[in-house]
N, C-alpha and C positions, 0 to 999 in steps of 0.2 A: 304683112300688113299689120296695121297698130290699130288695137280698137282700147277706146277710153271709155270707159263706163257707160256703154249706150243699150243697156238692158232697157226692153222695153217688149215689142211684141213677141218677141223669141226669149222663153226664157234661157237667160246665158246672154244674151247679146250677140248672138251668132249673125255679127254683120260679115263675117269671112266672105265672100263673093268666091272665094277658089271652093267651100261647100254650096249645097245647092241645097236649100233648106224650102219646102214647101210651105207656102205662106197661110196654107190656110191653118194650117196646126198653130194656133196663138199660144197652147201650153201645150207642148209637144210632151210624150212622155219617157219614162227612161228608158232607155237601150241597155238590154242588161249585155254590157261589154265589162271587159276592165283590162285597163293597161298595166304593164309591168315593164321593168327593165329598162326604162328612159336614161339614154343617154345625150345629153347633148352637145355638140364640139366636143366629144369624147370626156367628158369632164373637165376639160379646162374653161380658161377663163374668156372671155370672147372680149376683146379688142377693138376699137371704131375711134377712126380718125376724123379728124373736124368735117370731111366731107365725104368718104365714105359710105359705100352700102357695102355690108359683111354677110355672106351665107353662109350659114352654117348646117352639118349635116346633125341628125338625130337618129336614133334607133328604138325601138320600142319591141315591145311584145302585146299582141291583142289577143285576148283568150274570149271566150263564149261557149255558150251550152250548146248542145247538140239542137235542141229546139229552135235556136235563132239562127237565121241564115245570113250571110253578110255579104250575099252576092251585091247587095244594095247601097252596102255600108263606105261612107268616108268616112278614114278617119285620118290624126295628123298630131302632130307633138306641138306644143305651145310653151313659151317663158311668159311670166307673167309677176305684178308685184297686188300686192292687198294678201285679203284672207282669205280669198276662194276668186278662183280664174272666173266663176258666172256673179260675181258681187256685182252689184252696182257702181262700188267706189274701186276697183278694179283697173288694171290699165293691163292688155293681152297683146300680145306679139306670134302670130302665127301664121302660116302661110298656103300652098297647096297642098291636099290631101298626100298621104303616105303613101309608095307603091307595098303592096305586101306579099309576100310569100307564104302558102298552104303549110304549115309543120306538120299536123293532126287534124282531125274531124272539129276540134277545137280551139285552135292555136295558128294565129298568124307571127308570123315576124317584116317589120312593116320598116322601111327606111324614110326618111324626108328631108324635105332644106327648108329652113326656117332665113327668113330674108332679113335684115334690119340697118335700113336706112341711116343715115346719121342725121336726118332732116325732119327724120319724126321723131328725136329723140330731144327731150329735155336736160339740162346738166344735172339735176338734183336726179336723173333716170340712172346715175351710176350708181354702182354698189350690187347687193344680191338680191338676185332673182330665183323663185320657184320654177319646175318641170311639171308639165301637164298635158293631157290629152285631151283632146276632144273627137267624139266620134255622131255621125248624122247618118242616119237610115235615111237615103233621098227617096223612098216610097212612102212612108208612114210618117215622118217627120219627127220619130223618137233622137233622142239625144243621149250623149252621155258625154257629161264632164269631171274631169277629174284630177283632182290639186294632189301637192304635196308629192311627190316622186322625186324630190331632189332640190337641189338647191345649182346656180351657176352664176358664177360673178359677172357683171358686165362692165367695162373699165374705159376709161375716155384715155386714147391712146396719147402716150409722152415723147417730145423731143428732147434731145440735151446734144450742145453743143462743145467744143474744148480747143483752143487756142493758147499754144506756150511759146513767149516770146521774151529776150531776142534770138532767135537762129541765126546761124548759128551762136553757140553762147559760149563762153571761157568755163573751162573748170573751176568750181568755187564760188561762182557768180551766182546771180539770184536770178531765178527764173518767175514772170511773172506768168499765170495759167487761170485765163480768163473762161468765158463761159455763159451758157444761159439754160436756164429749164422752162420746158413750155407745155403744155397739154393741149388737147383737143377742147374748143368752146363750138359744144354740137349747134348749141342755139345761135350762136353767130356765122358758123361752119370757117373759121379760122384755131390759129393755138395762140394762147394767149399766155404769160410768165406764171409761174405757178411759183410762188414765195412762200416763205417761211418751212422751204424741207430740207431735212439733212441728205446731202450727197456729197461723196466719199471722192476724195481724187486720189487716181491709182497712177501706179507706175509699173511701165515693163519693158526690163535691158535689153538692146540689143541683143538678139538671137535666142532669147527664150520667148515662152511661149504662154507665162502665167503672169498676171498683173496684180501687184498687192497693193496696200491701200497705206499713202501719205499721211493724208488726214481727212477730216470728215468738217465741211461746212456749211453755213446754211445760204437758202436762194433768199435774197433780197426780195420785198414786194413785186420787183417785176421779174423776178427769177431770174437774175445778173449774179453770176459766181464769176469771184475772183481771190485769189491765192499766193502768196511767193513758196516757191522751194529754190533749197541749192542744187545747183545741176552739177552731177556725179560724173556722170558716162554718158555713154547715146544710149536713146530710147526711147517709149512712148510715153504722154502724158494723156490721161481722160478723165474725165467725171462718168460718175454710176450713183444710177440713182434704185432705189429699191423697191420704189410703188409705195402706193396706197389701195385701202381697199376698193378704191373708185378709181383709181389712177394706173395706169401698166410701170411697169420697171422698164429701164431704158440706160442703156452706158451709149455713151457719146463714143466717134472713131478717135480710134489713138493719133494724138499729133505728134509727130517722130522728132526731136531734136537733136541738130548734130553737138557734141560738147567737144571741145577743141582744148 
């Protein structure tokens, strides 16, 4: 679930519905927990297509003192963007509490899936995002939040297409290798051309297995690639594209041409 800066009775803005926060605690106080060892999507970078919902798993580690018991305790990993996951100008992404496992008299180790829509996401929502926990004692209505555990990109997923034509083509002739780049537009939940990026058009002969790079051109406003080369021998033609920090990398399928 996506919560956007709805700090208000709960400090934090703990509008989560999968924690169960007692209402009567309007400043709830800290939980002295602390997370460590946030992982999410293993470190990579997480992916969402114009219409997509992606889960992803997370890992953490929950440590506490002997004194607090956390037989009571949710807790759960969150991504989020601002200065602190409980800000008011905040935007949090988190989902059902962690299951976790006893290490020590002190020490959990806690796993979860963080869910994210493609329908709550904004396009200016790509780029990096921080790791964070939150934990809720559901008898006492103590809290703990906690920012800063890492960082994880989030990227509007890309298409790229690649057409070489004519097939079959004479040796020495000019092959023309058309094309298009597109990405993911969350807020419309279509892909829309994504223009002015450099992508590389490869080639790979018949019966091998590595594809090297022709030349490198850029997408038109509406993300329309187009190219000539001479055609050598049979093989593939494709565009590859390399990402942006908001954008996924993407190479288009090889279009095989017979050279006669």
């Amino acid at each position: 679930m996506r919560i956007r800066a709805t700090v208000a009775a709960v400090s934090g803005a703990l509008a989560l519905s999968a924690f169960a926060v007692p209402a009567a605690h309007a400043a709830p106080t800290t939980l002295d927990v602390t997370f460590s060892n946030m992982k999410v999507n293993s470190g990579k970078a997480i992916t969402i297509g114009a219409t997509s919902t992606v889960k992803v798993q997370a890992t953490y580690t929950l440590t506490h003192p002997t004194t607090v018991s956390v037989a009571d305790v949710d807790s759960g990993p969150l991504i989020y963007r601002g200065t602190d996951p409980k800000a008011a100008d905040s935007e949090v992404i988190s989902d059902a509490p962690g299951a976790c496992t006893t290490v020590s008299s002190t020490t959990l180790n806690c796993s979860a899936t963080i869910t994210i829509p493609a329908n709550e996401l904004y396009n200016s929502d790509a780029g990096t995002w921080k790791t964070g926990g939150v934990a809720v004692d559901n008898k006492t209505g103590a809290q703990k939040w906690q920012g800063d555990l890492g960082t994880i990109p989030v990227r509007r997923a890309a298409k790229l297409t690649a057409d070489a034509t004519p097939e079959p083509v004479r040796k020495g002739a000019t092959l023309t290798v058309t094309g298009k780049l597109t990405r993911a537009n969350w807020e419309a939940g279509t892909y829309a051309g994504f223009g002015g990026q450099s992508v590389k058009l490869q080639y790979r002969k018949a019966g091998t297995t590595t594809y090297t790079t022709v030349k490198t051109i850029t997408s038109s406003s509406t993300g329309a690639l187009k190219t000539t080369v001479t055609a050598s021998a049979d093989g593939y033609y494709r565009y590859s594209f390399a990402g942006t920090s908001t954008t996924s990398a993407v190479s288009a399928t090889g279009d095989y041409v017979d050279v006669q």
